[in-house]
N, C-alpha and C positions, 0 to 999 in steps of 0.2 A: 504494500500500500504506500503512497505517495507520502512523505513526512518531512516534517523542519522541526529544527529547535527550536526550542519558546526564546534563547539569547537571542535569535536571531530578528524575532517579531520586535522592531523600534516604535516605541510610543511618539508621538510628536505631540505639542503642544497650541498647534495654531489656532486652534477651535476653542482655546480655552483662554482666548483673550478677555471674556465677561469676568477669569475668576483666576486667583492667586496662583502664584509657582508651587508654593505648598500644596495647594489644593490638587491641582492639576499631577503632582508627584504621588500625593494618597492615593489620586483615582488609579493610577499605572500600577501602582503595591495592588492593590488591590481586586484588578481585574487580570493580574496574574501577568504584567509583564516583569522583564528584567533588566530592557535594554532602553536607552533615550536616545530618540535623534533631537538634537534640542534648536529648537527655531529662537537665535538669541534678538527677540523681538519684544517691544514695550507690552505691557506691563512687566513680564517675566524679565530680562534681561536687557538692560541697554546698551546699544552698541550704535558706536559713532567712528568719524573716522579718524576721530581723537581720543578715544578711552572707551572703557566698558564696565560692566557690572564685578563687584566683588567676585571672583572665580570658586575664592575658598570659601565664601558663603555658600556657592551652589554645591561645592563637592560636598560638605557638608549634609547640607538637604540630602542628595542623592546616597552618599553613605547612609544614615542614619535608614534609609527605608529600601536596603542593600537593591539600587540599582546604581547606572554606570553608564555616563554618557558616552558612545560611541563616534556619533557623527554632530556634526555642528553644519545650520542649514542658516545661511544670513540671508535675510529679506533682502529680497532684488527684483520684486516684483508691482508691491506697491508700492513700494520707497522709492527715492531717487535716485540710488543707489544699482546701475547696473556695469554689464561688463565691456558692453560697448558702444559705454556712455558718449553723445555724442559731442558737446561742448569742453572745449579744454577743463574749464575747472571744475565740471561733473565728472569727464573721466579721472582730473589728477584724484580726487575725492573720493570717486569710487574705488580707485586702488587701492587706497590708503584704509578704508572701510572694510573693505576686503580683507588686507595684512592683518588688519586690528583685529578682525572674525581667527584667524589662524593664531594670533598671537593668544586672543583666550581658548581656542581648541587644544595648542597646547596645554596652559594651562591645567581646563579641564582632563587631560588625555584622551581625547578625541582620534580615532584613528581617520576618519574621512572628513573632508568640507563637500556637500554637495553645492554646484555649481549647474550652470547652462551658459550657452552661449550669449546670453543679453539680445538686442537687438535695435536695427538701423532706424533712421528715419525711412517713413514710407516712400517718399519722394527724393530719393540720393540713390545712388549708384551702391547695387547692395554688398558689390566687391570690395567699397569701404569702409562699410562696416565690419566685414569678414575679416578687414588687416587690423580695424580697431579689438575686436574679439580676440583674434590672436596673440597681437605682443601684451592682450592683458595677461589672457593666459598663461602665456607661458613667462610672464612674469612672476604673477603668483606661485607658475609650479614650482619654480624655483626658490621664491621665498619658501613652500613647506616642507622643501627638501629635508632641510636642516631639522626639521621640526616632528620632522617622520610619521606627516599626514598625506594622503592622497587626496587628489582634485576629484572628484566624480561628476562627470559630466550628463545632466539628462539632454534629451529632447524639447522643446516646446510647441506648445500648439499654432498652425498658422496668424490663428489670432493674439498669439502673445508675439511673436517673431519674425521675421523675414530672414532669418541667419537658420540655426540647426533645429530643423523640425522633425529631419526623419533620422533613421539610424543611418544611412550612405551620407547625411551630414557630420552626424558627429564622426565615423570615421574620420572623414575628411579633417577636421580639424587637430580630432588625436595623430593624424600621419603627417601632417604639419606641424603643426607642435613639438612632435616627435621627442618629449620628456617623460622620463619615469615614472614623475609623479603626478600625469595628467592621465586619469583612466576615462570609464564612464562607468553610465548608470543607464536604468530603464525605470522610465516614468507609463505604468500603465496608459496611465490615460492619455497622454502624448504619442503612445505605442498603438493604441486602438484608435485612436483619431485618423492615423498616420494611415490606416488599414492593415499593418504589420503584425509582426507574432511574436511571441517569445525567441521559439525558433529561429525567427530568422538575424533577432537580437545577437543569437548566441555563435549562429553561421558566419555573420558579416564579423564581430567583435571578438569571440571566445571567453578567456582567462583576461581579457580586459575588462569587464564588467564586474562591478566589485559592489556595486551599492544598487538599489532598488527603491522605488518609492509604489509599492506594492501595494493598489487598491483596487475597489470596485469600481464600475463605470459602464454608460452606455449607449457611444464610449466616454462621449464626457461625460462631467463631474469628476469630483475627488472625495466617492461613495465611500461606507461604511463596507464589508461584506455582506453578502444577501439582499443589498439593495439596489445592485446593478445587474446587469447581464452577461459579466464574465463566470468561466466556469473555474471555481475554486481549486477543484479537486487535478483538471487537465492545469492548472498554470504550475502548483507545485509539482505534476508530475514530469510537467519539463524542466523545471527547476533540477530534477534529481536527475534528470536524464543527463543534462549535462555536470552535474557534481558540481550545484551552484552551494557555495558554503554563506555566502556574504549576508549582507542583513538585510530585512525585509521593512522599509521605514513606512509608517501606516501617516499619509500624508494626506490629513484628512480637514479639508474646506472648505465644504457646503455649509450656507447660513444654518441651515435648518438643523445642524447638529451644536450649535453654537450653544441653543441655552438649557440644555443637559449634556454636554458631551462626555460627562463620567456614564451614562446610561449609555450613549452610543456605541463608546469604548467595549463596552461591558458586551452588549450584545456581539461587537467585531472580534472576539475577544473568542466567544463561543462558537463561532462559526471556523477559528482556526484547531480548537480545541481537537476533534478527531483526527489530527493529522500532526498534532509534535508526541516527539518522540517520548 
């Protein structure tokens, strides 16, 4: 039968902006995860492109209710903050935002930053924003060399980007880049949007795919399990087919889970239950 670890299953916090970091860390103890992808966003966590929140207060929290932040996910979405920002002192600012995101991954001991490729103005020539993408890129990766975090790259939707939407994108960018510490990832719903597969994820990429943001959908949204129309059971069984070990971050943003999302959890929580080991 198809199986994952429960380390593997990462709690995210985005859906719990109505309610405390404490709170949001009980609900994860408590619906049986063990891992944190941690989205270091306001209320929970401040991060600018000059300082950030207490690290050892979060380790703290997370110790005491034995979980363990793995991945660190900085807001580059609603924020101003992206990677191929297009004004000089949005991109110097978004680098700088960026470094400061890996300087508390360190920190916290974070093994991955997920990332995407940002995205151009509609109306400019989209092969420069592909060079602004780039050398952000491969700036970063080299800032987390030292730091001994990997970049994980997802997809995005046509309607967030004009840069990396399908997987023959993000290639492209990992084979230019051409750095160690620049992998990728797979965003379900960026993946089903795309009309793509797990499969073909893992034919184009392999052993470069190290991070997931593992949800339901359909295809969009960024669902619960059981509330979209992906098949649970066939997605972990290609998981295993290829000897996927990496983590499965539950990246979850629909309004409508926003004002119970310890119950959402709870229910998402149940639907993986038949299948960790």
């Amino acid at each position: 039968m198809a199986s994952i670890k429960r380390e593997q299953i990462a709690g995210m916090n985005i859906h719990y902006v109505f309610y405390s970091l404490e709170y949001f860390l009980d609900a994860q103890r408590n619906a049986g995860v063990k891992t944190i992808e941690l989205w270091p966003g306001t209320p929970h966590f401040f991060l600018s492109y000059m300082e950030y929140s207490d690290c050892k207060r979060v380790s703290k929290l997370l110790a005491e209710r034995d979980l363990q932040a793995k991945i660190i996910t900085p807001e580059n979405c609603t924020y101003q903050y992206q990677f191929a920002a297009q004004e000089k002192e949005q991109y110097e600012k978004s680098r700088e935002y960026f470094k400061r995101a890996l300087d508390a991954g360190q920190e916290l001991g974070v093994e991955i930053m997920a990332i995407n490729s940002g995205w151009g103005y509609w109306n400019e020539d989209r092969e420069e924003a592909w060079k602004r993408s780039r050398e952000m890129l491969a700036d970063l990766a080299e800032y987390a060399r030292p730091k001994n975090i990997k970049l994980a790259m997802e997809s995005l939707r046509p309607q967030e980007s004009n840069l990396a939407t399908t997987v023959q994108d993000v290639k492209r960018m990992l084979d230019e880049v051409n750095h160690p510490n620049l992998k990728a990832m797979i965003d379900t719903t960026a993946m089903g949007v795309a009309g793509e597969t797990i499969e073909q994820w893992f034919d184009t990429l392999g052993d470069d795919i190290i991070h997931m943001h593992f949800i339901d959908g359909n295809p969009y949204g960024h669902l619960i399990w059981g509330d979209g129309n992906h098949n649970l059971s066939e997605f972990i069984e290609s998981l295993n087919c290829h000897n996927y070990q990496g983590y499965l971050g539950q990246e979850i943003t629909e309004f409508d889970y926003f004002n119970n999302p310890a119950a959402a959890d709870l229910k998402n929580m149940r639907a993986y239950e038949p299948f960790i080991k």
